[in-house]
N, C-alpha and C positions, 0 to 999 in steps of 0.2 A: 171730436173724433180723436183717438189713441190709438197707439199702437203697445203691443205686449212682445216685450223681447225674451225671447227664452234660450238660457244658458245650458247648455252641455259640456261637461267635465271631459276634454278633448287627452289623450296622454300623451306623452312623448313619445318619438320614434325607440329610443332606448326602454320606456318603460314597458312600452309597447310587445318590443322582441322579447323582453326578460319574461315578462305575463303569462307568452307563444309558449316561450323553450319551457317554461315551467307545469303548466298546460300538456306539454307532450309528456314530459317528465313522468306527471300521475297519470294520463291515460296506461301510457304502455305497464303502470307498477301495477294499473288495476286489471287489465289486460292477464295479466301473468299469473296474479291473484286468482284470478277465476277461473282461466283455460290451460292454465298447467299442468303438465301429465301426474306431476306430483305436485301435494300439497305442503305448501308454503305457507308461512305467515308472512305479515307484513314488515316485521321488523328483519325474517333474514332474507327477502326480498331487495328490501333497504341495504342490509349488508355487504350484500351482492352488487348493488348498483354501487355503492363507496367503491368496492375492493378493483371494479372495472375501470372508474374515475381512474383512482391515483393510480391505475398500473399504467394507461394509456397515457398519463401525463410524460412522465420518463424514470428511468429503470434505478431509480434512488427514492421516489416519494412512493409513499404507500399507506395505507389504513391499519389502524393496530387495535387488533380487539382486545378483550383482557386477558386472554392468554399470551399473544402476542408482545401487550406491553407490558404484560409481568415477566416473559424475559428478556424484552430491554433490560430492563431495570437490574434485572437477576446479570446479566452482560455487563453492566454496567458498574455495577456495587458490589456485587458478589462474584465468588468461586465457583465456576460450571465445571461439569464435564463436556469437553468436547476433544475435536479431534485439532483444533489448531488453525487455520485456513482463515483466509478472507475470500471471501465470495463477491461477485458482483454479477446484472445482466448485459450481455454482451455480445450484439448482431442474434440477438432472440437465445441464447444458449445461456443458462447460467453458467457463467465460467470462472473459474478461482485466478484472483488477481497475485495474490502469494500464499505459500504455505509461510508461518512463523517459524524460526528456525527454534530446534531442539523439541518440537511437540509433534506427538505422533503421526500427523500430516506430512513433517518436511521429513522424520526417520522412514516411511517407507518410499519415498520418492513420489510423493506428486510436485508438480510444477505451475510457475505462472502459466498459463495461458490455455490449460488442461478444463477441457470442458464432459460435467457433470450428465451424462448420461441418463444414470438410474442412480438413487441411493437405496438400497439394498436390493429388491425388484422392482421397486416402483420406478416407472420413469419420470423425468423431470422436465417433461416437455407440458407446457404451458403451468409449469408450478412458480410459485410465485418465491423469492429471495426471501422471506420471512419463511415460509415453511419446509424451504431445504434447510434452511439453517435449524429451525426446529426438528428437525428428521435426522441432522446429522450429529445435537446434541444429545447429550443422555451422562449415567450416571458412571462415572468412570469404573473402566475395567472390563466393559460391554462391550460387544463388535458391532460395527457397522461396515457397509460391502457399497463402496463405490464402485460404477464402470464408468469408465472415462472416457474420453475421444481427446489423443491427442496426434496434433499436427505429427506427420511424417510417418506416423505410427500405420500399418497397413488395417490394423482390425482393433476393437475396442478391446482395453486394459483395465480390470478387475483386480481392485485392492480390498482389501481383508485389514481395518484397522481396529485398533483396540483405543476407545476412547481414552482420554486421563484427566486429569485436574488442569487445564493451561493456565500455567504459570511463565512468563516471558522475563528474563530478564534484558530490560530494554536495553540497556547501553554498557559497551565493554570494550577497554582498548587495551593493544598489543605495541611490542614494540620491533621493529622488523629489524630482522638481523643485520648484523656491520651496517647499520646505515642511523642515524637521528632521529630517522621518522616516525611518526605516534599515526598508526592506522586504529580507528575510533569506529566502531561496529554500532549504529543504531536500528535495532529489529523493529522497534515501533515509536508512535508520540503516545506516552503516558503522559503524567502530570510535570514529573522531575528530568523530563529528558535533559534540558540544557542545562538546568543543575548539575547532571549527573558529568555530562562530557566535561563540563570545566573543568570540574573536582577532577578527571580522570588525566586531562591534562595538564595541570597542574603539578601530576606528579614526573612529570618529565624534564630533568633539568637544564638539558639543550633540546630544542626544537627546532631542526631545519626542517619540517616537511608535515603537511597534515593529510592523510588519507580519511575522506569520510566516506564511508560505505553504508550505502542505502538500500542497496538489493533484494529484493522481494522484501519489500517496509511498503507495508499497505496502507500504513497515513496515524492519523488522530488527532490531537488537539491543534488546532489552531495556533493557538497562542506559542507552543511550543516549538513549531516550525517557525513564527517569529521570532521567539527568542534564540533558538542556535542558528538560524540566518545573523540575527546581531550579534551573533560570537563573532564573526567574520567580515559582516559587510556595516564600516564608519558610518558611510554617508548614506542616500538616497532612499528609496522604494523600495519594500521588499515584498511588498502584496498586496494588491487591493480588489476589494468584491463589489460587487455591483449585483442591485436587483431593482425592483418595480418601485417598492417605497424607497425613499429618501433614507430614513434613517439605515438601512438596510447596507448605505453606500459607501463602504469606509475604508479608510488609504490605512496601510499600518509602513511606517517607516523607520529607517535605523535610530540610535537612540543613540550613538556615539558611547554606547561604555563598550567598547568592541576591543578586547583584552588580544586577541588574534588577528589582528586589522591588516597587517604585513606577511605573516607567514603564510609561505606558498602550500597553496591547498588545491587539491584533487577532490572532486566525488564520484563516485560510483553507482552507477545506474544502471539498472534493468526491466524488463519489462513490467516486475510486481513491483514495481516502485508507482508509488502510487497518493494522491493526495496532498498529505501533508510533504510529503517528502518530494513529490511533484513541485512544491511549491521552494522550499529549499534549494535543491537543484537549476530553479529557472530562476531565482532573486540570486544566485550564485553566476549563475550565466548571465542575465542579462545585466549585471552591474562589473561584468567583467574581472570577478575577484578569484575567479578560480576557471578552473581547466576539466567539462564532464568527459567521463570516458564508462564506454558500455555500450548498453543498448537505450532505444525508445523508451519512455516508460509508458505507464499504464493509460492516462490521458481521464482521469477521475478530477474533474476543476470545477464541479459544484457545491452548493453549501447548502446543506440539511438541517432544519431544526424538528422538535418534538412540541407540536400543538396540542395540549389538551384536548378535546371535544368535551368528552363525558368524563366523569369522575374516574373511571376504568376505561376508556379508550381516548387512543390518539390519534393525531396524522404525524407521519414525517413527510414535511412537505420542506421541496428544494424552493429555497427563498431567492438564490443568487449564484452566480458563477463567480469563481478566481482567476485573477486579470495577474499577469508577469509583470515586473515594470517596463519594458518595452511596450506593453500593452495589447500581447499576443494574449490568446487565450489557451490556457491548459486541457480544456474540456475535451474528447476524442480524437484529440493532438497528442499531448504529452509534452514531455521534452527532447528534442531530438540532441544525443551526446556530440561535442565538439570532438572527437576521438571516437568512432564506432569498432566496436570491439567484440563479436560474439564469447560468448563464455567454451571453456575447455579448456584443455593442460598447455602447456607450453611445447610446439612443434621440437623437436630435435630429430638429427639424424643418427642412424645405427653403423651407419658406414663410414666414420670417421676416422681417415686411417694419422696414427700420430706413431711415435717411435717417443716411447720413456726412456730412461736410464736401465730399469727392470729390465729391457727388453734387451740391450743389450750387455749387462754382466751380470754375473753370477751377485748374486748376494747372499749373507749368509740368512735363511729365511727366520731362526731362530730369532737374529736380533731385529730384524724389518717387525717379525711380529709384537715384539716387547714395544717398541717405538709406537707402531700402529695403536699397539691396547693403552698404550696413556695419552697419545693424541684424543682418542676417542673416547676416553673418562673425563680427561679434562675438557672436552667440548659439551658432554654429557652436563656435565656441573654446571656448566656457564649458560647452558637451557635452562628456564625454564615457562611455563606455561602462560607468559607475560610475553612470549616470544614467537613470532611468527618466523621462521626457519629460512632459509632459501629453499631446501626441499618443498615447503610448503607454497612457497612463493610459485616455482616451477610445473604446479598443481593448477594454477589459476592465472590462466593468458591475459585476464581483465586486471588484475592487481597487479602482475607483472606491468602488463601497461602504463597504471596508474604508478608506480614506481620512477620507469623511465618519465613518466614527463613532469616529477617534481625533480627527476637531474636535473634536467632541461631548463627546468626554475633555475638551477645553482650555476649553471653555464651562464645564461642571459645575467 
C-alpha cells in the first residue's frame, strides 16, 4: 500500500493581494470599456487611470503624455512664451508660489499666494498643474485673462496679460548707499547661479555686510542651492534628501572652499521663496551663519525626477523629501524667518514738528537755490544704477530690516 501526495502551488500573502488589487484593476477598466456613456478605447481608458494615480499621489508627481513632455522639454531647453509665474497645487487650489521678477506676471501685479480661478474662462477647479501651465503658455504677444482669488481681497481680481519670451536674469547685485554692504538679488537656480554671485561679489572691494535676497525665488537646481550655501557656510550639513531606495539617500555637505565664511550675512524671505531657495535659507539658519528676516516661505521640500515610461511619455514621480541639518523637514513647513517682517514701505509720521534754520531767518533764496542745484547734481552723479538709494531703501520695510540687523553684526 501507498500513498500519493499531491502538491498545490500555495502563494504568498503579498503575492496574493498584489493578484486581488490587479484583478480589480482590469475588472473596473473593462467595466468602463463597455458601460460608458461615451466610447472609449482602452489605451485612453489606461490614460485616465495613470493621470488619477499620480494626481492622488501628491501635488508634484504626475503622468506626462507627449504633448505634456514635449513641453518639459521645450521649459527646459528652449525659449517659451509664457507669462512668467511658478505655479504649484495648494489645499486643492492651484496657486502661484512667485511671479519672476521683470516678466509680464510680476509687471501686472500677481503675487505669491494668489490663487488661479479661471484662465481665460475656463475654470481651474479640478485641472491638473501640467495643463494650467499649458493653457497659460503660448506664443508671445498674445493675451491671456486670469481671475484670481486673493487673500483679503473682498471679490475675484481679473488680469489681462500679454505673454512674452521669459527671459530671467538670475542673479544681480547692488550696492546700498553710505554703507559696505553688497545686496545680491537671486530670482531663480539656473545652472550658474553661484558662479554668477561670486563674480558679482568679487567686485566689491570692502565688504562689511552681505544681503541675500531670495523673495519670490521659486527654486531650481539642486546642486546650485548647494553650491551658494558653500559660498557661506565652512563647515557641516547643508541638505540632505531622503527617500524609499538607498541610493536615493544623500547627505550634500560643506566643502570648505567657502570664500565668505566670516562676513555677516542676512537673507531674505518670503512666502514665494520656495525649494531651492527654501533650502539655502534653512542650511543658513540651521548652521547659525546668518540672520533670516521676512516671511514663512513657501514649504516646497520634495524631490522630483522625470522617469521615462514610453519613448514619448513620462512620470515625474517625487522620489524623496529635503531634510534641514537640524533635521527638520521643509515640506508644508517652510522656513520660519528669525526676524518676521511683513512686506511694505517704511511707517513714518507726517507730524513731525522740527524748527530748521529756514524757519527761522530769512535767507536769500536765490543763493539757497544755487547750493541746493549742485548738492543735487553732484548726488545725481555719484548714483548710479549699481546703487540701491536710501529712498529706495525706505520703500521696503523687509530690506530696511535686513539693513539694521547686519549693524547689529558690526555692533556685536
Amino acid at each position: 500500500m501507498f500513498s500519493v501526495l499531491f502538491v498545490f502551488p500555495v502563494l504568498a500573502n503579498d503575492d496574493e493581494s498584489r493578484l486581488e488589487a490587479y484583478n480589480k484593476l482590469r475588472k473596473v477598466i473593462g467595466t468602463i470599456e463597455k458601460y460608458y456613456v461615451d466610447e472609449l478605447t482602452l489605451n485612453e481608458i489606461v490614460d485616465k487611470a495613470i493621470n488619477g494615480l499620480m494626481s492622488n499621489l501628491d501635488a508634484h508627481s504626475a503622468y506626462l503624455n507627449e504633448d505634456k513632455y514635449d513641453d518639459l522639454k521645450i521649459q527646459t531647453d528652449g525659449e517659451f512664451g509664457g507669462i512668467g509665474i511658478t505655479i504649484s497645487l495648494k489645499d486643492g487650489g492651484i496657486t502661484i508660489v512667485a511671479p519672476i521678477e521683470g516678466t509680464p506676471g510680476d509687471k501686472v501685479g500677481l503675487k505669491s499666494g494668489d490663487i488661479i480661478l479661471k484662465i481665460n474662462d475656463e475654470s481651474t477647479l479640478n485641472m491638473d498643474i501640467d495643463d494650467a501651465v499649458s493653457k497659460m503658455r503660448g506664443k508671445p504677444r498674445t493675451k491671456v485673462k486670469l481671475t484670481i482669488v486673493r487673500k483679503n481681497e473682498p471679490k475675484p481680481l481679473v488680469f489681462d496679460i500679454v505673454r512674452d519670451n521669459i527671459q530671467v536674469e538670475s542673479v544681480y547685485a547692488r550696492t546700498i548707499e553710505d554703507t559696505n554692504y553688497a545686496y545680491v538679488r537671486v530670482t531663480s537656480f539656473d545652472k550658474k547661479v553661484s558662479q554668477r554671485v561670486e563674480e558679482e561679489l568679487k567686485k566689491f572691494k570692502k565688504l562689511d555686510g552681505i544681503i541675500l535676497d531670495l523673495r519670490n525665488n521659486p527654486g531650481g537646481l539642486l546642486n546650485q542651492a548647494v553650491e551658494l550655501s558653500d559660498l557661506f557656510i565652512k563647515d557641516g550639513v547643508i541638505v540632505s534628501q531622503k527617500g524609499r531606495i538607498k541610493d536615493e539617500n544623500i547627505v550634500y555637505k560643506a566643502t570648505k572652499r567657502t570664500p565668505y565664511a566670516n562676513t555677516p550675512l542676512v537673507v531674505l524671505t518670503n512666502n514665494g521663496s520656495a525649494s531651492a531657495s527654501e533650502i539655502v535659507a534653512g542650511a543658513i539658519q540651521d548652521n547659525k551663519r546668518g540672520i533670516i528676516v521676512g516671511e514663512s516661505t513657501f514649504g516646497k521640500g520634495s524631490v522630483q525626477v522625470i522617469l521615462p515610461t514610453e519613448k514619448k511619455e513620462a512620470l515625474r514621480l517625487t522620489i524623496a523629501r529635503y531634510y534641514l541639518p537640524s533635521g527638520r523637514t521643509i515640506q508644508a513647513v517652510g522656513v520660519t524667518p528669525d526676524i518676521k517682517v511683513e512686506p511694505g514701505v517704511v511707517p513714518h509720521s507726517d507730524n513731525l514738528f522740527s524748527i530748521k534754520e529756514a524757519d527761522l531767518q530769512k535767507h536769500l533764496e536765490g543763493e539757497l537755490e544755487k547750493v541746493e542745484n549742485t548738492k543735487a547734481k553732484n548726488k545725481k552723479d555719484d548714483k548710479s544704477k549699481n546703487t540701491i538709494t536710501q529712498k529706495q531703501v525706505l520703500q521696503d520695510i523687509q530690506l530696511k530690516s535686513a539693513i539694521d540687523a547686519l549693524k547689529i553684526f558690526s555692533v556685536i
